[in-house]
C-alpha distance (Angstrom), angle and dihedral (degrees) to the residues before:
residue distance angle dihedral
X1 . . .
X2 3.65 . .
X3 3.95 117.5 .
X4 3.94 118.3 -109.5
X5 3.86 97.8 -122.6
X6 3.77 133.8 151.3
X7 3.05 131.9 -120.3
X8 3.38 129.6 -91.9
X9 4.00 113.0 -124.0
X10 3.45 94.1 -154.0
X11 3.94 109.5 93.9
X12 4.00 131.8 -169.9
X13 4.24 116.6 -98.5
X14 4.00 95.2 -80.8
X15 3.68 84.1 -166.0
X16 3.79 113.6 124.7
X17 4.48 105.1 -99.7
X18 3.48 111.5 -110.3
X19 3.80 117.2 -121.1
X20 4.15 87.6 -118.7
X21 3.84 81.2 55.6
X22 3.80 91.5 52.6
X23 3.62 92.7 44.1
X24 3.59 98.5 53.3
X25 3.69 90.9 40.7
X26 4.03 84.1 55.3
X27 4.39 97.1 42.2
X28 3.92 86.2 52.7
X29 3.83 90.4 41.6
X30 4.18 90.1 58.6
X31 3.88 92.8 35.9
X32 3.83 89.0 54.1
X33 4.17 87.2 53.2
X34 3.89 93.2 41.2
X35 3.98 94.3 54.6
X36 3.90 95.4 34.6
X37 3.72 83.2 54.4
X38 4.10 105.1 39.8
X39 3.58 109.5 106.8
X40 3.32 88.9 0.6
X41 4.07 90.9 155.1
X42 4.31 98.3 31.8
X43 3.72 89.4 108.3
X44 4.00 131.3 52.2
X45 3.73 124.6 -115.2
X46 3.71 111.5 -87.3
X47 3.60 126.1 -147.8
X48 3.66 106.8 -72.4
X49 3.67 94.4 38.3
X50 3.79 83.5 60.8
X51 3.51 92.5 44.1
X52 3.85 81.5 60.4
X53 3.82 103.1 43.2
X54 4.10 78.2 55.3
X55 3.47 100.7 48.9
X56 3.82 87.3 55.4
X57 3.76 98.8 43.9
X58 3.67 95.4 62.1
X59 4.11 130.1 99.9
X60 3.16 113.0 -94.2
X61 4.03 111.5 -110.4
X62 4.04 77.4 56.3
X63 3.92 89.9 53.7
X64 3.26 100.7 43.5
X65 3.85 97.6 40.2
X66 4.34 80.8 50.4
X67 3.46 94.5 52.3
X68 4.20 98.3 46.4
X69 4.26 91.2 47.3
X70 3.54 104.4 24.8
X71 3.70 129.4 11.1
X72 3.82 102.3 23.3
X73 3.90 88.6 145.4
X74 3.51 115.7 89.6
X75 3.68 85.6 19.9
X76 3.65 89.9 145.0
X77 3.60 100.4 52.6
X78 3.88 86.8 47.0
X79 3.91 91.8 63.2
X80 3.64 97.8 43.1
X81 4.11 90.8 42.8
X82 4.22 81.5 53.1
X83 3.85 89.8 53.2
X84 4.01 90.8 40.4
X85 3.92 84.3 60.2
X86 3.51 103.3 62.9
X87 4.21 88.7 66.3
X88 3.87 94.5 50.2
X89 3.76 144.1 -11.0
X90 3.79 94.9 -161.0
X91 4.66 117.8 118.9
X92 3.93 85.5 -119.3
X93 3.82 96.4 47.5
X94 3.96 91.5 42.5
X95 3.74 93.8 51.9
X96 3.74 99.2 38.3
X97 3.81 81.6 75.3
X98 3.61 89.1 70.2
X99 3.98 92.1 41.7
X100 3.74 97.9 52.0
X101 3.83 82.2 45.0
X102 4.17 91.5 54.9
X103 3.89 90.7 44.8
X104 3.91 88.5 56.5
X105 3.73 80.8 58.7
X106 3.83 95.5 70.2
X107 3.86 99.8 64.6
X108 4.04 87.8 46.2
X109 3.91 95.0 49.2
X110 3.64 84.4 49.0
X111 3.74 100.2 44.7
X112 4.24 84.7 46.3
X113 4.04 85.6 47.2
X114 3.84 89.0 54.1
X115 3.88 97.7 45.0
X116 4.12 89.5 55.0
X117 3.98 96.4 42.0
X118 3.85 126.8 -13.2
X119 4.03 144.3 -74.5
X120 4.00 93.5 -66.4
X121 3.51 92.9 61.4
X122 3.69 93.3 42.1
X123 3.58 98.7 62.4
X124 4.11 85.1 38.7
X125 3.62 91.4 56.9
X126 4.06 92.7 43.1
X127 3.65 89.4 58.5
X128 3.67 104.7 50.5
X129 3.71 75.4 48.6
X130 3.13 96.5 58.3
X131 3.43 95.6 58.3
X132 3.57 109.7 32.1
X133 4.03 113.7 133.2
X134 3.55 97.3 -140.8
X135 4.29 93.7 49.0
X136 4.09 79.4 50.0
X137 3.69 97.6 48.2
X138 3.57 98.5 48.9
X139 3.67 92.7 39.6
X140 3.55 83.5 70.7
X141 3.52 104.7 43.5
X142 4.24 114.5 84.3
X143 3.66 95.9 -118.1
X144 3.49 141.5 107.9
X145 3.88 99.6 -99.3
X146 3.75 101.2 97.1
X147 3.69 89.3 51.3
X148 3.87 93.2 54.0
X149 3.44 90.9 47.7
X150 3.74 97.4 54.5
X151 4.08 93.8 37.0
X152 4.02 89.5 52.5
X153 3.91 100.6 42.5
X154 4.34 75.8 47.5
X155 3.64 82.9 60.5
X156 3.61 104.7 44.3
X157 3.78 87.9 54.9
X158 3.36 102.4 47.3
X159 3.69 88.7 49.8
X160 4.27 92.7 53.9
X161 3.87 85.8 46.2
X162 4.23 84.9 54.5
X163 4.06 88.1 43.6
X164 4.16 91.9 49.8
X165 3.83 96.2 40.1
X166 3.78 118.4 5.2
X167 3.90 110.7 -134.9
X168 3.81 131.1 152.6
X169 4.15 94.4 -127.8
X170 4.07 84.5 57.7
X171 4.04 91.9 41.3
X172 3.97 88.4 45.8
X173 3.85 93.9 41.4
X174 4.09 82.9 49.2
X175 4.05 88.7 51.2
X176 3.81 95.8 45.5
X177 3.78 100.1 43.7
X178 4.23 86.9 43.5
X179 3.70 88.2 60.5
X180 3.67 107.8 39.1
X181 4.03 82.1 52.2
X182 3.51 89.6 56.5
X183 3.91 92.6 46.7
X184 4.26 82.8 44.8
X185 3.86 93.4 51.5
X186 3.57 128.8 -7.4
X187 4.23 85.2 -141.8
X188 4.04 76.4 79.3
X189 3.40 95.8 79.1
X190 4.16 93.1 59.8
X191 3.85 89.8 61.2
X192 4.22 81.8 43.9
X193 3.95 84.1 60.2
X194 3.37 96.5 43.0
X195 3.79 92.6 45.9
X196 3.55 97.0 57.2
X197 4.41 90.4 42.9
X198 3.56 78.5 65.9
X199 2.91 106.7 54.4
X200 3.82 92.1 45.5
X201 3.55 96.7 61.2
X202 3.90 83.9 44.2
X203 3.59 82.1 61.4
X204 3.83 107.4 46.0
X205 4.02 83.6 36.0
X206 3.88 82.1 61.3
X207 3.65 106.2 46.1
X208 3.84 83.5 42.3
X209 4.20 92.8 66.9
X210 4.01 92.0 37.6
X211 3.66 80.7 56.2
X212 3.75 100.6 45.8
X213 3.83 86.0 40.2
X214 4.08 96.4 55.4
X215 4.02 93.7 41.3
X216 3.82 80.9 62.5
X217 3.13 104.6 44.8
């Protein structure tokens, strides 16, 4: 059941994007994959990376039955990392899973940037991206919090696209990326909550001005 909310007003730029847009957009996009993967395999795994690289090595009655009475969190992560294994077994090809997944990140943080302001702030946003420490670190790491960073900024902007023009591919992009978070990190499901706060008080902050605006009129 899809959520009865207005409209934003607010629109994206629907001016055409200028090539030295594109470009930029592009430089940052292979500067974000050339840090997230330098030294990519200096360090050894640590303990929950192993835990990981285990997880995914096992038969498959044994993963499965681990994943529905144990270790259901990161679930998602798990399966891809077990499909990831059958094209290498090396640290650097493990963990560039993770680092492709963070550089996927960039476009979304800059679509979600554009959705809430415009362009400028996109490209703004994809560069502090870019370099943030803690996107960097974990890129590296073989977990699952790359992935439940990209599936939950996903969801955030296919939930502003729903709030500034109300279609059923945004509401159903909203639904799928909201639940493969969840599956990615259980974490996902406190941004869930505090997605759907909002858009309660959008809602009683809405009906409060068509109120106010009909007892003047």
């Amino acid at each position: 059941m899809q959520p009865s909310e207005a409209p934003v007003n607010q629109s994206p730029d629907p001016s055409p994007i200028r090539p030295a847009h594109r470009l930029t957009l592009l430089l940052l996009l292979g500067a974000c994959i050339a840090v997230r993967f330098l030294h990519l395999d200096s360090k050894p795994y640590w303990f929950d990376e192993c835990f990981s690289v285990e997880v995914a090595r096992i038969g498959w009655s044994s993963f499965l039955r681990l994943l529905w009475w144990r270790e259901a969190n990161m679930a998602l992560y798990y399966v891809l990392l077990r499909i990831w294994l059958h094209f290498g077994q090396s640290e650097l090809f493990l963990r560039s899973l993770s680092a492709l997944i963070a550089a996927a990140t960039l476009p979304a943080v800059y679509w979600l940037a554009r959705l809430l302001y415009d362009r400028r702030v996109g490209l703004i946003a994809a560069a502090l991206f870019t370099f943030n420490a803690y996107s960097v670190r974990y890129a590296q790491e073989a977990r699952s919090y790359a992935l439940f960073l990209l599936l939950t900024t996903l969801s955030s902007g296919f939930l502003i696209a729903f709030r500034r023009e109300p279609r059923r591919s945004s509401w159903r992009g909203y639904v799928l990326f909201s639940i493969l978070a969840v599956y990615a990190h259980f974490y996902s499901l406190l941004l869930i909550m505090v997605q759907w706060l909002s858009l309660r008080k959008l809602h009683i902050h809405s009906q409060s001005a068509t109120s106010a605006s009909t007892g003047s009129s």
